[in-house]
Kinemage of the C-alpha trace (Angstrom):
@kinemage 1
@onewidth
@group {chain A} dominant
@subgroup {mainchain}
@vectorlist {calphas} color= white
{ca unk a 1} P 120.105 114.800 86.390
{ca unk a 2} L 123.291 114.291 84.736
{ca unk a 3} L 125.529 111.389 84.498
{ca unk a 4} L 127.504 110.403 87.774
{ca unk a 5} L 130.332 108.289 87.255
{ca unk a 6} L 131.204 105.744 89.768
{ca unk a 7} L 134.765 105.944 91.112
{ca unk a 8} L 136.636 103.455 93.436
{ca unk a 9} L 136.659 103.993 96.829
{ca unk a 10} L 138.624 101.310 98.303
{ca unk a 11} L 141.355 99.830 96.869
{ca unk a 12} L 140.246 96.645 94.356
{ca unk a 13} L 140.375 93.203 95.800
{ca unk a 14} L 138.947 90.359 94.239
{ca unk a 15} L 136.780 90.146 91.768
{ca unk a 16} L 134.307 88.091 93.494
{ca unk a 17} L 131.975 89.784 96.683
{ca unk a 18} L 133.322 87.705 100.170
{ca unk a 19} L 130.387 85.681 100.894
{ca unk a 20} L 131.629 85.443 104.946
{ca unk a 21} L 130.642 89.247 104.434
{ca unk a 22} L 127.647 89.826 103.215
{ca unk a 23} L 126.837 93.589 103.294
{ca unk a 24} L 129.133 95.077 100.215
{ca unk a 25} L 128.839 97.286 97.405
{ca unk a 26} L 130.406 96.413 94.711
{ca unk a 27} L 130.912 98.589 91.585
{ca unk a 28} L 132.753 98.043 88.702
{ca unk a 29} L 132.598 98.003 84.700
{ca unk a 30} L 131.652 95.781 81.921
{ca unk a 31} L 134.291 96.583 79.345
{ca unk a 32} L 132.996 94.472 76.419
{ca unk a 33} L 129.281 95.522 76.669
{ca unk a 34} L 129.753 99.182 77.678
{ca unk a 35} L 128.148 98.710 80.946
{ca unk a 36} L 128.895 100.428 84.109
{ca unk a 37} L 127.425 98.315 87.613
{ca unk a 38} L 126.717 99.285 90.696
{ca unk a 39} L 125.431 95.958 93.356
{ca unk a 40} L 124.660 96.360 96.700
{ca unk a 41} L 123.704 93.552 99.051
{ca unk a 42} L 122.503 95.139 102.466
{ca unk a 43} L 120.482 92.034 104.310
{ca unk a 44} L 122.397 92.359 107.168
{ca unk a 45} L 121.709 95.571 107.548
{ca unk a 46} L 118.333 95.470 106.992
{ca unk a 47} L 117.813 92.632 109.819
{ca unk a 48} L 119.688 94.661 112.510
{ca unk a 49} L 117.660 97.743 111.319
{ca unk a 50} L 114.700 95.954 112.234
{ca unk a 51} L 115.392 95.494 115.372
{ca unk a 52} L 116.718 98.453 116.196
{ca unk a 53} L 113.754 100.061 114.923
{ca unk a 54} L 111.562 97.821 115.895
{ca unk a 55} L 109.880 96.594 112.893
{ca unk a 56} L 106.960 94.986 111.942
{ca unk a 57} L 107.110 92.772 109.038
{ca unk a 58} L 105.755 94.687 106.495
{ca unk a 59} L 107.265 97.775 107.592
{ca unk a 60} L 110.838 95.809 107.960
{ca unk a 61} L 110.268 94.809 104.098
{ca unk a 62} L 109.607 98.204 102.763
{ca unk a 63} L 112.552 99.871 104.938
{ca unk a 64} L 114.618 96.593 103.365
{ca unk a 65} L 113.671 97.678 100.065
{ca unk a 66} L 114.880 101.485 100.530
{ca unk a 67} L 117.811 100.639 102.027
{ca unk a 68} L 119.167 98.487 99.557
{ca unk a 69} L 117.496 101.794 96.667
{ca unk a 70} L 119.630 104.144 98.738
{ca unk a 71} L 122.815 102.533 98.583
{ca unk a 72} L 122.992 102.657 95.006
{ca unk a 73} L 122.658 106.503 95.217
{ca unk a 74} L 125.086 106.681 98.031
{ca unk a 75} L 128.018 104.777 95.853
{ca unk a 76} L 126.911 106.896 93.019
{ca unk a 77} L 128.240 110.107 95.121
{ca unk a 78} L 131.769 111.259 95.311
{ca unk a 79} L 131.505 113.151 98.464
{ca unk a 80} L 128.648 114.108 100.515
{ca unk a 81} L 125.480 111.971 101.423
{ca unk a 82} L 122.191 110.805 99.313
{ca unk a 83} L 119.031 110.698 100.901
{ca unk a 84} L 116.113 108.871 99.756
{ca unk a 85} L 112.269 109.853 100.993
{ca unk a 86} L 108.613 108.194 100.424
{ca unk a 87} L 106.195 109.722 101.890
{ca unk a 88} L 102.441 108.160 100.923
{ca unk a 89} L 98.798 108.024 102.811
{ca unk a 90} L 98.708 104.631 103.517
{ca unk a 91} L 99.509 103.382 107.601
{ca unk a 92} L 103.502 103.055 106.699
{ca unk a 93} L 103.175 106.873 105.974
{ca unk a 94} L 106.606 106.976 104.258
{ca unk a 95} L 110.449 106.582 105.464
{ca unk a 96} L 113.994 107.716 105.064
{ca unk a 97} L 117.222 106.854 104.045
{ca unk a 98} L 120.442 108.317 104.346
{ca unk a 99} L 123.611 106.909 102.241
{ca unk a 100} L 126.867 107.892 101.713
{ca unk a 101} L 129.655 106.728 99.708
{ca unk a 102} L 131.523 105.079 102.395
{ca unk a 103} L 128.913 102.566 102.514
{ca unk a 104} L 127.013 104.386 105.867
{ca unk a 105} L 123.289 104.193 105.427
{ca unk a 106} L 120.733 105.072 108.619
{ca unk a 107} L 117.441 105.909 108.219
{ca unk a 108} L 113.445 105.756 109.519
{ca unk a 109} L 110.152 104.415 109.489
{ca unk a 110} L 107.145 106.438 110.380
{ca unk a 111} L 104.515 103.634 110.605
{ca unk a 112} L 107.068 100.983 112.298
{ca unk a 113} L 104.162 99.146 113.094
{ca unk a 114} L 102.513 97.934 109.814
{ca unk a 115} L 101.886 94.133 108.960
{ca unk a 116} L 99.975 92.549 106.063
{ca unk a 117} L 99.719 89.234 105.528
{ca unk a 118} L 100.198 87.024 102.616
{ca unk a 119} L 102.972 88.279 99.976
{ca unk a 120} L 105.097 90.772 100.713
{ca unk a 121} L 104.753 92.756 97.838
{ca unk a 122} L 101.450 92.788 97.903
{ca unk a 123} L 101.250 94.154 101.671
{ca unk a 124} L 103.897 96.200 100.677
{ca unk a 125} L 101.311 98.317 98.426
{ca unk a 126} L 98.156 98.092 100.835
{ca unk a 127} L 101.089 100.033 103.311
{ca unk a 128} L 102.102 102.342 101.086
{ca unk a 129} L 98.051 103.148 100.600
{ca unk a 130} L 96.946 104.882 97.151
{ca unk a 131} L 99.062 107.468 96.538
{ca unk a 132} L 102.587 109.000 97.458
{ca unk a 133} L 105.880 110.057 95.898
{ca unk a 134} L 109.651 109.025 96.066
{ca unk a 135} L 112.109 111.834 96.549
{ca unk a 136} L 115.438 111.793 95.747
{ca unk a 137} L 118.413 114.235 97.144
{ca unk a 138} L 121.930 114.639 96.211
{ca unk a 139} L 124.033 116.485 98.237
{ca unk a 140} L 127.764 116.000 96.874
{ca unk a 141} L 129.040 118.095 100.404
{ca unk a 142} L 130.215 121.366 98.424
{ca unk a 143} L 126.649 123.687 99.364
{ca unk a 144} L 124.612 122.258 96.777
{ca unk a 145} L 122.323 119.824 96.412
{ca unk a 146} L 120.224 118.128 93.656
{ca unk a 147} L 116.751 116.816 94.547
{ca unk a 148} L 113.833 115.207 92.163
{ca unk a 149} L 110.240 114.065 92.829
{ca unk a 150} L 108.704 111.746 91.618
{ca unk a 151} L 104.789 110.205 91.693
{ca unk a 152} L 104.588 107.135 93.142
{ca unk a 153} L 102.765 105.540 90.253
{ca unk a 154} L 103.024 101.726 90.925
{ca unk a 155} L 103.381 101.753 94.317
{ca unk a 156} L 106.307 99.417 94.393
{ca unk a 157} L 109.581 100.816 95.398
{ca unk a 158} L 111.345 98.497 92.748
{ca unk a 159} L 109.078 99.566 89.863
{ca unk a 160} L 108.974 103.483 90.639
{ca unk a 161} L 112.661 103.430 91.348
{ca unk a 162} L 113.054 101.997 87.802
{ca unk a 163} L 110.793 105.207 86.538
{ca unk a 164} L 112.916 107.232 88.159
{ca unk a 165} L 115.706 106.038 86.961
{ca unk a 166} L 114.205 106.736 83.105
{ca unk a 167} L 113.200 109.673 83.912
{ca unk a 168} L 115.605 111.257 85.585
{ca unk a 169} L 118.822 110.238 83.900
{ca unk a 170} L 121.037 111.181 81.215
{ca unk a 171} L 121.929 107.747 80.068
{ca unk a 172} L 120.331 104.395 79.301
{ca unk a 173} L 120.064 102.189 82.939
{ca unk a 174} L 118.186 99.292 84.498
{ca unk a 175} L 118.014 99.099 87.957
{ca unk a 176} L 116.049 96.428 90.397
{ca unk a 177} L 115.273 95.990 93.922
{ca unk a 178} L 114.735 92.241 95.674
{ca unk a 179} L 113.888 91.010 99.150
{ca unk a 180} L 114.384 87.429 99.217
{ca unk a 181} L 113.481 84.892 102.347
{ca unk a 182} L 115.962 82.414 103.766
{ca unk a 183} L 113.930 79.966 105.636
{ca unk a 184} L 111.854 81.355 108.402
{ca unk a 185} L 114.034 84.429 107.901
{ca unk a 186} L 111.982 86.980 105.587
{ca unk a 187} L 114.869 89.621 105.086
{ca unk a 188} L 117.211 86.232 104.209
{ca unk a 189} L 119.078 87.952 101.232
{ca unk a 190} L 118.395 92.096 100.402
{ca unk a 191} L 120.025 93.633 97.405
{ca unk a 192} L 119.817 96.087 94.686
{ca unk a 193} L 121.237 96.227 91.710
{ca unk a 194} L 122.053 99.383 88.545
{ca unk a 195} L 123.079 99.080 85.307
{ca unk a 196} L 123.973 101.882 82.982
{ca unk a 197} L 125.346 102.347 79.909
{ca unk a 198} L 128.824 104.161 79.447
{ca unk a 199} L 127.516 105.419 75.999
{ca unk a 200} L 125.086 107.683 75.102
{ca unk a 201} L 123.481 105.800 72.551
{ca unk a 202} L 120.934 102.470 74.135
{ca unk a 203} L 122.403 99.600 72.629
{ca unk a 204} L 121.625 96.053 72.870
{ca unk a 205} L 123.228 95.417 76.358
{ca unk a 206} L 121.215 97.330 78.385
{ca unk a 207} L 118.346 96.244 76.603
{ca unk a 208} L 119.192 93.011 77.788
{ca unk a 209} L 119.727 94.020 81.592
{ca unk a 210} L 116.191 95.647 81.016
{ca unk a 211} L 114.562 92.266 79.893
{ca unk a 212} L 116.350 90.397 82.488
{ca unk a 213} L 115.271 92.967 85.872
{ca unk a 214} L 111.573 92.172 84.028
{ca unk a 215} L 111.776 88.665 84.372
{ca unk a 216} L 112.784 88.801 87.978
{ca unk a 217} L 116.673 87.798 87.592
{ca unk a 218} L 118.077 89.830 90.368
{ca unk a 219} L 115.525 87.645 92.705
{ca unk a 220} L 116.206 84.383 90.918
{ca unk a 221} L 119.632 84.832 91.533
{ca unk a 222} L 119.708 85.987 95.193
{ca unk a 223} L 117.033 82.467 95.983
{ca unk a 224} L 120.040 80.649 94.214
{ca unk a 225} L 122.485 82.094 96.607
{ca unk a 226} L 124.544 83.717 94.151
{ca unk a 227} L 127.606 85.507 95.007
{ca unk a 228} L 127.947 89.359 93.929
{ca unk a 229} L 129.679 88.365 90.517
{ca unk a 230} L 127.440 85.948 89.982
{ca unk a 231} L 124.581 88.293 90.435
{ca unk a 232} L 125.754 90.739 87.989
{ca unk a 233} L 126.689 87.865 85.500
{ca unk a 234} L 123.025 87.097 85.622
{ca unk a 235} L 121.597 90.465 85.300
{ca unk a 236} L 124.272 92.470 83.447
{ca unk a 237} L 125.660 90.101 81.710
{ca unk a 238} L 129.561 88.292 81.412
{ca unk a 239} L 132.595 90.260 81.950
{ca unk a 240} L 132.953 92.002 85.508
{ca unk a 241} L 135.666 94.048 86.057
{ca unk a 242} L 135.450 95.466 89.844
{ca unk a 243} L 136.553 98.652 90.490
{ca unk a 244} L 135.508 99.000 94.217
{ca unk a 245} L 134.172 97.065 96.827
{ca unk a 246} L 132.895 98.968 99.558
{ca unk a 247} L 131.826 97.614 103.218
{ca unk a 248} L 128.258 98.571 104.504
{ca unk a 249} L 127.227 99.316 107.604
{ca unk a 250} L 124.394 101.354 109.471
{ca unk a 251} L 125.877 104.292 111.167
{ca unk a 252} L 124.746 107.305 112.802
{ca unk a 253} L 126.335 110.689 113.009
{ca unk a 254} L 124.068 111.876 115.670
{ca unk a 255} L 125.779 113.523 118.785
{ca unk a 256} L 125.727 115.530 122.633
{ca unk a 257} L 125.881 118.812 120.109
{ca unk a 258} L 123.631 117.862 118.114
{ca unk a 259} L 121.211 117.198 120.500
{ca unk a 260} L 121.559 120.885 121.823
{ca unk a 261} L 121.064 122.406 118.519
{ca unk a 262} L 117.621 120.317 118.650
{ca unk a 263} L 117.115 121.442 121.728
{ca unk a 264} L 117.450 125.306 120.531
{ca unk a 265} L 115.176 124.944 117.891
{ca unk a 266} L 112.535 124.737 120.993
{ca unk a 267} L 113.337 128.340 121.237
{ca unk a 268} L 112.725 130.277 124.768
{ca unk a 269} L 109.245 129.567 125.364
{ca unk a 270} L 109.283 126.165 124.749
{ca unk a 271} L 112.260 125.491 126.552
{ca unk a 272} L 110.697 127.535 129.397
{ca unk a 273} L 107.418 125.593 129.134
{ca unk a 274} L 109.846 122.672 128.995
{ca unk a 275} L 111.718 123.647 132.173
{ca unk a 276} L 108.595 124.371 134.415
{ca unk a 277} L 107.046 120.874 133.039
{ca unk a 278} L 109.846 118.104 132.985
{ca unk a 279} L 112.910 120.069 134.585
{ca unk a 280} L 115.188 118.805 131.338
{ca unk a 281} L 114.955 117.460 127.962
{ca unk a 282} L 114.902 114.234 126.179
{ca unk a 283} L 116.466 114.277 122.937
{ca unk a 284} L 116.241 110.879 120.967
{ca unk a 285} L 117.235 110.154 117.323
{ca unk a 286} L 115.308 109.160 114.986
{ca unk a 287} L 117.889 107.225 112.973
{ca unk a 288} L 119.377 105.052 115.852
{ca unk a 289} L 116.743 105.526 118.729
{ca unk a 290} L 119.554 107.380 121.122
{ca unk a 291} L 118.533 109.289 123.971
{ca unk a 292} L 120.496 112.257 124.336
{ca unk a 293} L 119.255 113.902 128.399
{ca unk a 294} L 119.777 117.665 128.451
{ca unk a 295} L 119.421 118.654 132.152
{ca unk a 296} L 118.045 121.855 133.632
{ca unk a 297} L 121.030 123.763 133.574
{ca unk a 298} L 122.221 123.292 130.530
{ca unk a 299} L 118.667 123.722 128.657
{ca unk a 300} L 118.719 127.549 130.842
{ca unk a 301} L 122.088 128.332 128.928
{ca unk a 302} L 120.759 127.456 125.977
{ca unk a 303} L 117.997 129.730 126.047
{ca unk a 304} L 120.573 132.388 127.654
{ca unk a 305} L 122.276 132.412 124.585
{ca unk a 306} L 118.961 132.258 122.210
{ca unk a 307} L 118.076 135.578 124.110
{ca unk a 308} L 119.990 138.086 121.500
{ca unk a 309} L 118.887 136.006 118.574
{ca unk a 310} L 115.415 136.461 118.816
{ca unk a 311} L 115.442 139.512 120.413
{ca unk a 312} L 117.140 140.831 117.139
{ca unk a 313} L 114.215 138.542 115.013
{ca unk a 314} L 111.976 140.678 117.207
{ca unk a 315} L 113.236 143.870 116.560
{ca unk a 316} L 113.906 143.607 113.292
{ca unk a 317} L 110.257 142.212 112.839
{ca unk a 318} L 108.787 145.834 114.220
């Protein structure tokens, strides 16, 4: 995939994330070393998605993790939406992520239910099971889209998102995912963090960014309590120059019309079948657990009007 540069999308502020709000993206350059940075700190978000989803802890962790993954694809995009998928054999079975650039992320968990104990990351690989794959899709909202696969080697989001990363892209990056606990709080501080070099040619910067996401700095400095700058001081290196900083929050596009063109996918005979067995239709999102209720007489114009569709599918079938 080629290189995607990251472009402000709110006007610049400070230089310095507001620690009274915790869930930001921040992105911004490194003149000096050649280094382009993209943070995002998403703990918030993670805790009220596990609620909303009701999470177990493991489960809550891994869905942490891709959150905080996704949003560095999402800032990445100028338009459009990023999406994020792992699907593996183990009892989470895999999840979703939507992001876009305006700092929206929603998403799923298909096993909401899983919990190991002991250390996280270690029940975070008995979920994920033996084998899987992460999926990656950019869809910059013009008709096109770019999507990559890739095998879920280590079975740790953190290090297979760091494969992908080398794999996948044009120029030279480091990238790192951390869950940190605050207390009895296990979700206390979630972030993610990607470097990349402006240049073509890996120099010794990036290198450095490298060493430090191997040593665990992105961690380190979220258990210190470190602000955004701080954080990218640590693993990037001196010399911050933001260029955005970019709220997050979990939001949902899901609506009534939406829930009809669900509904229609049903087609005739299941929303007869439908009709005859619970008199109406329960729609509910995945992504923010709404019910959308679809009543008998609406559900019979629906199929109404999927009559002439699939009686042309039909016909031009014979």
């Amino acid at each position: 995939m080629g290189e995607r540069k990251a472009v402000p999308l709110a006007p610049p502020a400070t230089s310095e994330q507001n620690r009274t709000v915790p869930d930001h993206i921040c992105i911004g350059l490194i003149p000096d070393l050649g280094l382009r940075v993209v943070f995002a700190r998403v703990g918030e978000t993670a805790r009220s998605s596990r609620a909303l989803h009701g999470l177990a802890p493991t489960s809550a962790y891994l869905f942490a993790q891709a959150l905080a993954a996704a949003a560095l694809f999402g800032a990445a995009q100028r338009a459009g939406r990023a999406n994020l998928q792992v699907v593996c054999d183990g009892p989470l079975r895999g999840l979703v992520v939507d992001a876009e650039p305006t700092g929206s992320l929603r998403g799923y968990v298909r096993g909401r239910g899983v919990h190991f104990a002991g250390d996280p990351a270690r029940a975070a690989r008995a979920a994920l099971g033996g084998t899987g794959y992460l999926a990656v899709r950019l869809d910059p909202g013009d008709g096109t889209h770019e999507r990559s696969m890739l095998e879920l080697r280590a079975l740790s989001l953190p290090e297979d998102l760091r494969r992908w990363f080398a794999t996948s892209q044009l120029v030279a990056a480091a990238a790192d995912v951390a869950v940190v606990p605050r207390g009895d709080e296990p979700l206390g501080d979630v972030a993610a963090i990607l470097v990349q070099q402006v240049d073509d040619e890996e120099d010794a910067a990036i290198r450095g960014a490298r060493a430090r996401v191997a040593e665990g700095m992105l961690a380190r400095a979220l258990c210190a309590g470190a602000s955004a700058g701080e954080v990218i001081a640590a693993v990037a290196g001196p010399g911050f120059e933001l260029h955005a900083d970019v709220e997050v929050a979990y939001r949902c596009g899901c609506s009534p019309s939406r829930a009809r063109v669900a509904a229609s996918a049903l087609g005739r005979e299941g929303i007869a079948d439908l009709l005859r067995k619970e008199g109406r239709a329960t729609i509910t999102c995945e992504f923010c657990r709404r019910a959308y209720v679809i009543e008998s007489a609406e559900l019979a114009e629906i199929a109404r009007r999927l009559e002439p569709q699939e009686a042309g599918g039909d016909g031009g079938g014979g």
